[in-house]
TORGUSE-104724 format. One line per 10 residues: their letters; for each residue y, z, x of C-alpha. Coordinates in steps of 0.25 Angstrom, whole numbers, plus 5000, padded with zeros to 4 digits. Example, Ala and Ser with C-alpha at 12.3 -4.5 7.8 and 13.67 -1.06 7.14 Angstrom:
as = 4982:5031:5049; 4996:5029:5055
//
This chain:
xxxxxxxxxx = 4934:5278:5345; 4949:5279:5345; 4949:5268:5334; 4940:5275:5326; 4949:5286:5327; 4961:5280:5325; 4954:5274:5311; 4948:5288:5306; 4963:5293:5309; 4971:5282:5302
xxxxxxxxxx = 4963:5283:5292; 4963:5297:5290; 4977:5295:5289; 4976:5285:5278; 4968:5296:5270; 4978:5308:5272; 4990:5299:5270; 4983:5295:5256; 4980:5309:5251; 4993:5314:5255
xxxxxxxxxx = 5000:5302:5246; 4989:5306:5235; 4993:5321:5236; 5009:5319:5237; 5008:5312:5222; 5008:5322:5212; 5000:5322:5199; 5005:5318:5186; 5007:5329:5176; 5002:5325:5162
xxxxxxxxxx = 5015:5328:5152; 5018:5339:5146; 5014:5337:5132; 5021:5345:5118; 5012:5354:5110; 5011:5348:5096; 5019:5357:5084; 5008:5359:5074; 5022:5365:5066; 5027:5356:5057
xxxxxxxxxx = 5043:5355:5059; 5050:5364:5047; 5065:5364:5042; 5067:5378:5044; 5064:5382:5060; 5066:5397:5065; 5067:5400:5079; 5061:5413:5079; 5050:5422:5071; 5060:5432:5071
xxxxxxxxxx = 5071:5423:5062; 5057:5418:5054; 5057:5433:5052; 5070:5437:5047; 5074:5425:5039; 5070:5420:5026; 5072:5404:5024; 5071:5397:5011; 5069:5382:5007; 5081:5373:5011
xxxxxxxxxx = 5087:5366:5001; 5090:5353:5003; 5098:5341:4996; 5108:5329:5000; 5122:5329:4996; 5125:5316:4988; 5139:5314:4995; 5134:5311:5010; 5118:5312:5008; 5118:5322:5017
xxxxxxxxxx = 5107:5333:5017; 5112:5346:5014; 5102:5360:5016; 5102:5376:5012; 5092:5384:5020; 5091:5396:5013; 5088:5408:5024; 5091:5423:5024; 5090:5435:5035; 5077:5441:5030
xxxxxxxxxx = 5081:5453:5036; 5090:5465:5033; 5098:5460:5044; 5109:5448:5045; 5103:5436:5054; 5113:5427:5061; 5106:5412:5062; 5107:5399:5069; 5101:5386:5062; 5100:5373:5067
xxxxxxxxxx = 5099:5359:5059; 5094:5345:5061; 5094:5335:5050; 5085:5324:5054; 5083:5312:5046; 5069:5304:5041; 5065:5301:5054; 5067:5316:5059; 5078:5314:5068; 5089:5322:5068
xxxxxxxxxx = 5102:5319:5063; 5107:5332:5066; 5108:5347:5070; 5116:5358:5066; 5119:5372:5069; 5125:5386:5062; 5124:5399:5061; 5119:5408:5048; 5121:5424:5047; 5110:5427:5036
xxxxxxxxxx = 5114:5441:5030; 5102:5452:5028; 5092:5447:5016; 5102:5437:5011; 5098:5422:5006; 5109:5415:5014; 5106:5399:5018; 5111:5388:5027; 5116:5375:5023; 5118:5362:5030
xxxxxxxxxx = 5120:5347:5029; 5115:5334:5036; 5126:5327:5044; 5119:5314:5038; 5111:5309:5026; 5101:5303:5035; 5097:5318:5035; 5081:5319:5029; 5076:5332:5034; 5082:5347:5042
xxxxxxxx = 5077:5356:5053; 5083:5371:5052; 5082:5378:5065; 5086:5394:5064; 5087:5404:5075; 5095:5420:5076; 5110:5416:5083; 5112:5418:5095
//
């Protein structure tokens, strides 16, 4: 009887020790996973509907100059409002394959209902295509 017991307890052991291993090992969490942009990618971004608003953006025109090759870019854009706006924009060039050459930065003060623009120039003729990100100064 005392080796019957012995047996019921060794193997009782066995059991706990094997579902306290199985519930020390933690699930695996599936990935987190990005949402798809059903947005295509534009030229022109604005970081607020409130800029969307108050500025008025045209076409941007764009040609090469024929010394360097190098892409050069007017983005006509005006305070829509009776007030002056004081801007950030951001730029990447990227080339054919989309990836980017490079990124620049200024500042624009658009006067009150005034066509005004921002110019700027690929640092290398690899340069195919432009992203403009604009935002208020801060």
């Amino acid at each position: 009887m005392h080796m019957i017991n012995s047996r019921f307890h060794l193997r009782s052991l066995l059991v706990l020790g094997a579902i306290s291993l199985s519930a020390c090992e933690r699930t695996v969490n599936p990935p987190k996973l990005s949402r798809a942009d059903v947005y295509p990618a534009q030229q022109v971004h604005v970081d607020s509907e409130e800029l969307r608003r108050e500025t008025a953006v045209g076409p941007a025109r764009v040609t090469r100059d024929d010394s360097g090759n190098l892409v050069h870019v007017t983005l006509p854009i005006r305070s829509a409002i009776n007030r002056e706006l004081h801007i950030d924009y951001f730029v990447s060039f990227f080339d054919r394959n989309g990836a980017r050459l490079s990124k620049i930065q200024g500042q624009k003060t658009l006067l009150a209902n005034t066509p005004d623009s921002i110019e700027f120039n690929s640092m290398s003729p690899r340069a195919t295509d432009f992203q403009v990100d604009l935002r208020y100064s801060r």
